[in-house]
DRENVO-766812 format. One line per field, with one value per atom (N, C-alpha, C, O): residue number from 0; residue in three letters; atom name; x, y, z. Coordinates in Angstrom, 3 decimals, m for minus. Layout:
N
k	c(NUM  ...);
r	c(Ala  ...);
a	c(CA  ...);
east	c(X  ...);
north	c(Y  ...);
up	c(Z  ...);
***
This chain:
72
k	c(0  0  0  0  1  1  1  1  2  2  2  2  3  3  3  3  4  4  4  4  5  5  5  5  6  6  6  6  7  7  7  7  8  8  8  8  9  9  9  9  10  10  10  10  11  11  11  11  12  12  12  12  13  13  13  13  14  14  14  14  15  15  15  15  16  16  16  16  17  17  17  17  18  18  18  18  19  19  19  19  20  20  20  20  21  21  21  21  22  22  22  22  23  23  23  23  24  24  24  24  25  25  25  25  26  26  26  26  27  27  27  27  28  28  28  28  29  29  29  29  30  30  30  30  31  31  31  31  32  32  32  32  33  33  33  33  34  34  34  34  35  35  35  35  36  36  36  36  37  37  37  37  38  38  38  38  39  39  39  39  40  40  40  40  41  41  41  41  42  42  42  42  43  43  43  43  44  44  44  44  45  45  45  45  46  46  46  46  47  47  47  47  48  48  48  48  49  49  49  49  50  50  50  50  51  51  51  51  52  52  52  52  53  53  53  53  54  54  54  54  55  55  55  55  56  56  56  56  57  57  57  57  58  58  58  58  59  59  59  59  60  60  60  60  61  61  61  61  62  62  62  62  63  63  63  63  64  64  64  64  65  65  65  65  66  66  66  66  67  67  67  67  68  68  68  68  69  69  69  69  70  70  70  70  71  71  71  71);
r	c(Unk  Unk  Unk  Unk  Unk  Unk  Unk  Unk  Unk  Unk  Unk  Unk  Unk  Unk  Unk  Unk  Unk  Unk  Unk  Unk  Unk  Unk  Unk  Unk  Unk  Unk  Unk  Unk  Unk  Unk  Unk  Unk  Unk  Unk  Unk  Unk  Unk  Unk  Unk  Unk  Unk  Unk  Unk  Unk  Unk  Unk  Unk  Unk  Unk  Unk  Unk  Unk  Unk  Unk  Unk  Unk  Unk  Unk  Unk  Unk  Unk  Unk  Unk  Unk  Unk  Unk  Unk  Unk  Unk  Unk  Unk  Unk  Unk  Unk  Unk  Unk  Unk  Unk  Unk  Unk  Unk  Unk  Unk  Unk  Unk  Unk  Unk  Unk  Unk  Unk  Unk  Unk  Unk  Unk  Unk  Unk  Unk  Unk  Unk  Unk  Unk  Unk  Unk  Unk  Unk  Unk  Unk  Unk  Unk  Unk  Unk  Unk  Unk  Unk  Unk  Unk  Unk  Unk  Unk  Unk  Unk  Unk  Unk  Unk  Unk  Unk  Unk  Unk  Unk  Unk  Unk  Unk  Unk  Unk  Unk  Unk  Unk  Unk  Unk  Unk  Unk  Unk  Unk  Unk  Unk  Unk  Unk  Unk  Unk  Unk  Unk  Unk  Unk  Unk  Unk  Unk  Unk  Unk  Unk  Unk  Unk  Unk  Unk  Unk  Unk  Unk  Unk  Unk  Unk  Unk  Unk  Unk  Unk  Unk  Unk  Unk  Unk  Unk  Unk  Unk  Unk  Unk  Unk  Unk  Unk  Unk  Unk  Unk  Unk  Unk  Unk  Unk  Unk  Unk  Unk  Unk  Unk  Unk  Unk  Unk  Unk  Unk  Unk  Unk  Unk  Unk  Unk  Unk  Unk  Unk  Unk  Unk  Unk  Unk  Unk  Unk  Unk  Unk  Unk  Unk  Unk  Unk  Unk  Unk  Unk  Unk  Unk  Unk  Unk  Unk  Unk  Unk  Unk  Unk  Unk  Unk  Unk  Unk  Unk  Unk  Unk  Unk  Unk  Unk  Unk  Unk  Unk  Unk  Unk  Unk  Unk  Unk  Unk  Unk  Unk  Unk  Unk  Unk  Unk  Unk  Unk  Unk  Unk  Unk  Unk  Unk  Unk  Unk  Unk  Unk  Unk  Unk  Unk  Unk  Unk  Unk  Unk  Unk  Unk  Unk  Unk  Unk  Unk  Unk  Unk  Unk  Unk  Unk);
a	c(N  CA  C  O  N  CA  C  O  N  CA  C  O  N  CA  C  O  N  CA  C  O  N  CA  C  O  N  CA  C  O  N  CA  C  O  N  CA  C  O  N  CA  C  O  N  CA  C  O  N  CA  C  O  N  CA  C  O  N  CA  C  O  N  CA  C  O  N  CA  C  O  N  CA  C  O  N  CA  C  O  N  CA  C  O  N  CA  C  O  N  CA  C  O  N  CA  C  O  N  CA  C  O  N  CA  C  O  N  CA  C  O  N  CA  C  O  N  CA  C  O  N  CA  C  O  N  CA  C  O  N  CA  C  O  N  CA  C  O  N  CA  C  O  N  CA  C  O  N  CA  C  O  N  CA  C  O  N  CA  C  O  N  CA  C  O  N  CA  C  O  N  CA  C  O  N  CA  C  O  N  CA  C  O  N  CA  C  O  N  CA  C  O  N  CA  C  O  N  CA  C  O  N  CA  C  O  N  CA  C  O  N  CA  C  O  N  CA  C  O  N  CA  C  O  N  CA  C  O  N  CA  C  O  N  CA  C  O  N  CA  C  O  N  CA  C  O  N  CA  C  O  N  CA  C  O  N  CA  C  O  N  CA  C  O  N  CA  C  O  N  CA  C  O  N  CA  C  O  N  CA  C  O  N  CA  C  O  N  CA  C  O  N  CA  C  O  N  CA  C  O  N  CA  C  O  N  CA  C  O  N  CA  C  O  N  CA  C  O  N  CA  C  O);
east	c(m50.791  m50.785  m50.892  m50.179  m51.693  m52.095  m50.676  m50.316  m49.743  m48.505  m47.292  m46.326  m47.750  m46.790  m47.196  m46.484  m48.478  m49.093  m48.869  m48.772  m48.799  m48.373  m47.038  m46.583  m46.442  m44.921  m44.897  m44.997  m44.827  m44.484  m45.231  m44.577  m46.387  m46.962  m46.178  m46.118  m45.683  m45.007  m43.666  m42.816  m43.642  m41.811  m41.600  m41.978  m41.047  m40.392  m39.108  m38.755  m38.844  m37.730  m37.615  m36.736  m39.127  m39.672  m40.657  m41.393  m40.440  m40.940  m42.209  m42.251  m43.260  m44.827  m44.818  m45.736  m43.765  m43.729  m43.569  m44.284  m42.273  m42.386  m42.893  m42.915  m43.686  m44.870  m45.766  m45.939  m46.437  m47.321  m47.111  m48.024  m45.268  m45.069  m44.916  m44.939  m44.550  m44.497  m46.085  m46.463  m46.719  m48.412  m48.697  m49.002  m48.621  m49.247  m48.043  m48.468  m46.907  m46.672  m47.696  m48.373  m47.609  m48.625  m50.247  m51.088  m50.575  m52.031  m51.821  m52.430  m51.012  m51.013  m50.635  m51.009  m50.000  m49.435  m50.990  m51.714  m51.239  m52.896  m53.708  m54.319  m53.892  m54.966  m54.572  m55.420  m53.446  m53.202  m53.505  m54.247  m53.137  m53.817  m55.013  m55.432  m55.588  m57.467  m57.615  m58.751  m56.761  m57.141  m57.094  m57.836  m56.136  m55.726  m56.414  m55.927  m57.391  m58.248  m59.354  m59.870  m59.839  m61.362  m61.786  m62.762  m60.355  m60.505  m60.762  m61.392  m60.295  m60.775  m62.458  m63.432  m62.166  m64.134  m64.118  m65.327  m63.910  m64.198  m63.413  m62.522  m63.904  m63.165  m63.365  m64.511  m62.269  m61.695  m61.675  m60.903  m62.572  m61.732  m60.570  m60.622  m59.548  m58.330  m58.306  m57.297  m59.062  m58.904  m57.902  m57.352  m57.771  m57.333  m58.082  m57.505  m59.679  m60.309  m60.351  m61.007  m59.905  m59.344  m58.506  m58.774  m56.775  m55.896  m56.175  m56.028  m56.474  m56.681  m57.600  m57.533  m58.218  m59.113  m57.870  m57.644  m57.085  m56.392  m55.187  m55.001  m54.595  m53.497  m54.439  m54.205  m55.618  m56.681  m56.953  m56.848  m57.215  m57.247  m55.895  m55.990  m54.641  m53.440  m53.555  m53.544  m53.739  m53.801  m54.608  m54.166  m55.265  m56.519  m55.977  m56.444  m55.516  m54.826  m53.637  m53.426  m52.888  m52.016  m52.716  m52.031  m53.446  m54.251  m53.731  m53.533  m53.647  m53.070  m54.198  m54.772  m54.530  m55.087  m55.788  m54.804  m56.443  m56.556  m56.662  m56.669  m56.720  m57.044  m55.234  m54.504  m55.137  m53.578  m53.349  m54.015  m52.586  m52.723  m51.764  m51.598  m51.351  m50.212  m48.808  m48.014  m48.700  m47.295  m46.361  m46.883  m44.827  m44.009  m42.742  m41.810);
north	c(16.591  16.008  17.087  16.892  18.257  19.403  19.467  19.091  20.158  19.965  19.665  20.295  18.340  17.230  17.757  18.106  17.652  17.377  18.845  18.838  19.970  21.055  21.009  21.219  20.634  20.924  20.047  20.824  18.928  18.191  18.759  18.708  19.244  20.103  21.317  21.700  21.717  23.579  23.146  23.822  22.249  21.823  22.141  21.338  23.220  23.432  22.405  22.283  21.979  20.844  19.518  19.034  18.988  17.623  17.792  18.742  16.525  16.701  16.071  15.446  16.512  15.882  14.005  13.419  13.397  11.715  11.686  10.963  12.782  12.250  12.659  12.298  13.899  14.506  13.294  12.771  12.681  11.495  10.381  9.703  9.602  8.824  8.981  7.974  10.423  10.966  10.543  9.809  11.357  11.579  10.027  9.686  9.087  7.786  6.846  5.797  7.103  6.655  7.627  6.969  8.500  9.148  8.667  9.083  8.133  8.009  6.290  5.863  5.518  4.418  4.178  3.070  4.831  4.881  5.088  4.113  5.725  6.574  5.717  5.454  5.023  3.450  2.774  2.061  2.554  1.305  1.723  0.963  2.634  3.543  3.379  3.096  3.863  3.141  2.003  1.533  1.378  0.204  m0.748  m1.663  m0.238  m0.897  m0.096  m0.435  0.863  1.358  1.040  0.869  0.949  0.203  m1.554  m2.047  m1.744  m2.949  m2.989  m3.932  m1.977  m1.718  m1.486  m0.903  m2.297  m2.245  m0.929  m1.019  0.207  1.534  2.749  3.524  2.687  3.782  4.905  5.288  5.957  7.211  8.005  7.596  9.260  9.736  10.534  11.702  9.889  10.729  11.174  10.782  11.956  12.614  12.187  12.963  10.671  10.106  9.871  9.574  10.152  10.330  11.585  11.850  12.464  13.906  13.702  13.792  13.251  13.480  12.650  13.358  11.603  10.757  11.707  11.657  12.321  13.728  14.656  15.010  14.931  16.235  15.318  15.711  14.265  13.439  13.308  13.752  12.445  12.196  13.858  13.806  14.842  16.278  16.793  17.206  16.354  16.618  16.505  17.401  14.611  13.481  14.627  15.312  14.552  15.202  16.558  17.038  16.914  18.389  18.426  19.306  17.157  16.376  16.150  16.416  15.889  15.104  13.408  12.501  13.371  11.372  10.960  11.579  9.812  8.761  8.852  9.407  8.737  8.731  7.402  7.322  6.671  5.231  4.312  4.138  4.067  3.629  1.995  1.068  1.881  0.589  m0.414  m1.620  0.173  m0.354  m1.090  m1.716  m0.895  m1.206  0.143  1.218  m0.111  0.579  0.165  0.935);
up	c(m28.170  m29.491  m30.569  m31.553  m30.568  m31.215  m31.786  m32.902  m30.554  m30.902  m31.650  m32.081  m31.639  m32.276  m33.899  m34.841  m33.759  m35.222  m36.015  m37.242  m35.336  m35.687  m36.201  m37.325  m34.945  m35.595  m36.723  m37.673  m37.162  m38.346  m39.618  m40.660  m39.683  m40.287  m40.935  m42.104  m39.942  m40.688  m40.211  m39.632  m40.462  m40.698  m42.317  m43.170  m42.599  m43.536  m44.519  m45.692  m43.506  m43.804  m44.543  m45.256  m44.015  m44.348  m45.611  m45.880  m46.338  m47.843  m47.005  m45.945  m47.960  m47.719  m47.500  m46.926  m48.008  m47.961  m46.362  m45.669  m45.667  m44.207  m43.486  m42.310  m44.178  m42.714  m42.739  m41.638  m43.881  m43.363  m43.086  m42.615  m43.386  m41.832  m41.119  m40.412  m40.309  m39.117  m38.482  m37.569  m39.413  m38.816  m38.584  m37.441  m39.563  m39.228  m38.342  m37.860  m38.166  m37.158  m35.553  m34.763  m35.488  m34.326  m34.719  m33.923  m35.457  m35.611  m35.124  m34.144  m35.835  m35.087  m33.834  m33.449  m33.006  m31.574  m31.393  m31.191  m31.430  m30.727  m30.667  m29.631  m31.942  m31.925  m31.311  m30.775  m31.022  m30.204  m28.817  m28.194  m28.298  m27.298  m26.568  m25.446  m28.381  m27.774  m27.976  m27.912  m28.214  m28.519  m27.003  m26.644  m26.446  m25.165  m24.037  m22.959  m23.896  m23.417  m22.993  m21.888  m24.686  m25.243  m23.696  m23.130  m23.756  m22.935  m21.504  m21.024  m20.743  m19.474  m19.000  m19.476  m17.796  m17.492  m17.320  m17.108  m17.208  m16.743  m17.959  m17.611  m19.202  m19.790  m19.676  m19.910  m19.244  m19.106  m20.469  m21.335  m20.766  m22.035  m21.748  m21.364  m21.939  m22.063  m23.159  m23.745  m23.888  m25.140  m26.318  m27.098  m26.281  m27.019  m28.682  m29.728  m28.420  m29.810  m30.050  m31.057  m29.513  m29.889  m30.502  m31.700  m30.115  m30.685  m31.830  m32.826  m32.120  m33.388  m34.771  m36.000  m34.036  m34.861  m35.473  m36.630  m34.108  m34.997  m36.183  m37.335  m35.673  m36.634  m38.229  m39.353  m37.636  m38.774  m39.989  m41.214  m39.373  m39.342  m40.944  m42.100  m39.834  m40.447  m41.748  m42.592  m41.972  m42.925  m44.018  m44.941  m43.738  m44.962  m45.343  m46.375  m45.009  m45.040  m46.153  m46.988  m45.911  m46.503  m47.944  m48.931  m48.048  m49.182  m48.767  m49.575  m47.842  m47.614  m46.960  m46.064  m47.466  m47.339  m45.528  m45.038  m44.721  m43.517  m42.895  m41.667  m43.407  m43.422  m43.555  m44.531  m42.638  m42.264  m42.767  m42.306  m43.503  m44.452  m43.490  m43.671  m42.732  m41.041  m41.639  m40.938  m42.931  m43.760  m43.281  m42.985  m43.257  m43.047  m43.193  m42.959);
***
């Protein structure tokens, strides 16, 4: 995820509007993630509240909002 969130980051290419639907499309994939996790009798951290840290991370970096309004 580090990754992901990197590259869209120092993408030279992309104006600041689509690095943070990039990012909140990846921040909402991720919740839903944990979200469908959270539900199993036995949760695993797959470092899924990691990656939501570094997307979350991005966001603020951004100056955007971190808090995903789930409109698109």
């Amino acid at each position: 995820m580090e990754l992901k969130v990197k590259n869209i980051v120092s993408n030279g290419q992309l104006p600041r509007s689509s690095k943070v639907n990039e990012l909140r499309k990846l921040q909402r994939e991720t919740r839903g993630i944990q979200r469908a996790v959270i539900g199993r009798p036995m949760t695993i951290d797959d470092g899924i509240q990691d990656d939501l840290r570094v997307v979350e991370k991005a966001l603020q970096q951004l100056g955007a909002d971190t808090q995903d309004s789930g409109l698109m």
